[in-house]
N, C-alpha and C positions, 0 to 999 in steps of 0.2 A: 767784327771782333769788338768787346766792349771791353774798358779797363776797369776790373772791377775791384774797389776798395775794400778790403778784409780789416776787422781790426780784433789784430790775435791776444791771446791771455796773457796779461802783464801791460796792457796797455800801448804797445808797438804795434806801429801799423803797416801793411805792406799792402804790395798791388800785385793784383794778377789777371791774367789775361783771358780771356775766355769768349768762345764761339759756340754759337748754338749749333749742336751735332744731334744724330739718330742716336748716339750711345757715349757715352762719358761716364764719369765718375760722381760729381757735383751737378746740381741743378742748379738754376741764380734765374733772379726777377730784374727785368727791365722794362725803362718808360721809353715806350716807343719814340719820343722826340729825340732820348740819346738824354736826358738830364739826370738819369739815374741808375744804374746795375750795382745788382749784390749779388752776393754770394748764398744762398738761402739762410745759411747758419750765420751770416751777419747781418740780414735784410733787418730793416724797420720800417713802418709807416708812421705818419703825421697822424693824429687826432684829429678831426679839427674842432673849433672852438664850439660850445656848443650853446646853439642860438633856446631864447626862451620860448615857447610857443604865443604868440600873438605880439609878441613884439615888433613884428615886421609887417607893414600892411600884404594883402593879398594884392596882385595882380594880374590881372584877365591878361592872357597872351595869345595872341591868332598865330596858330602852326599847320596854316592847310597843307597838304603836302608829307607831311612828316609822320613815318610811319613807323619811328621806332625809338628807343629811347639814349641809340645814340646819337643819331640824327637829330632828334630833340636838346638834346645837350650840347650838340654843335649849334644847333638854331639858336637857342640862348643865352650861348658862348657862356656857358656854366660846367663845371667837373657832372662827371658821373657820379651819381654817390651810390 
């Protein structure tokens, strides 16, 4: 069950509770670690900052083994983008 934080019209905010069923009313997004659930009509995501192109040097990485790209982003300990 995840507590998920709504923030209703006028600014007041409540919480409610919600479990992934075969059938419901509301759908809602969660981060699988448990650091985040919405409600879909209240969900947001982050941006993130966005880098310039060649500002960052290139780095050759060895990933034998690694056959996929989330495997990959585990291996580099980097987000999925």
């Amino acid at each position: 069950m995840f507590d998920v934080e709504e923030v209703e019209v006028g600014g007041d905010v409540n919480h409610e509770f919600m479990a992934p069923t075969e059938v419901g009313e509301d759908l809602f997004v969660y981060a699988p670690d448990g650091t985040y659930a919405a409600n879909l009509e209240a969900a947001y995501c982050e941006r993130p900052e966005p880098v310039e192109p060649g500002s960052q040097p290139l780095v050759r990485a060895h990933t034998p083994g690694v056959p996929g790209v989330d495997d990959l982003s585990a291996h580099l300990g980097r987000r999925r983008s």
